[in-house]
Phi, psi and omega in degrees: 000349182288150138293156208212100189245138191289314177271201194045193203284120165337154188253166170288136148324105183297316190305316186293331172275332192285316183319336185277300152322273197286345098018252211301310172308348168279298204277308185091002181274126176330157170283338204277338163261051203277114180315168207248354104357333173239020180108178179253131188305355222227276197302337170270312173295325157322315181270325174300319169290336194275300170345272172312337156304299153328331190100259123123254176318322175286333168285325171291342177278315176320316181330272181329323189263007198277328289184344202209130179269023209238151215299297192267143172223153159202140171270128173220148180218045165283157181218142176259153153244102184270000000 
């Protein structure tokens, strides 16, 4: 479902940029302060806005939900420590 342009300068790992992506929106934290463990940060918010233009995120939420008949669907990645 990534988009994929075949030429030009090898791309950054997509596990590595979404992991990078899905950071900073869990955290809430600016992209410039996106650990450097994920790549360069100007390459992860660039595909995330390149993404989000494309549609990208609606297909991939449609996927996830495609799969399941009930009205609501939500992705939560909370985590308690007890």
């Amino acid at each position: 479902m990534l988009p994929n342009k075949p030429r030009g300068v090898r791309r950054v790992n997509d596990r590595l940029v979404l992991n990078g992506i899905f950071w900073v929106l869990r955290s809430g934290a600016p992209w410039r302060d996106l650990p450097a463990a994920y790549g360069p940060r100007t390459t992860c918010y660039n595909r995330f806005v390149r993404w989000r233009r494309a549609g990208v995120w609606d297909q991939i939420m449609e996927a996830l939900a495609a799969g399941h008949d009930a009205a609501v669907q939500m992705i939560d990645t909370s985590i308690v420590l007890a």
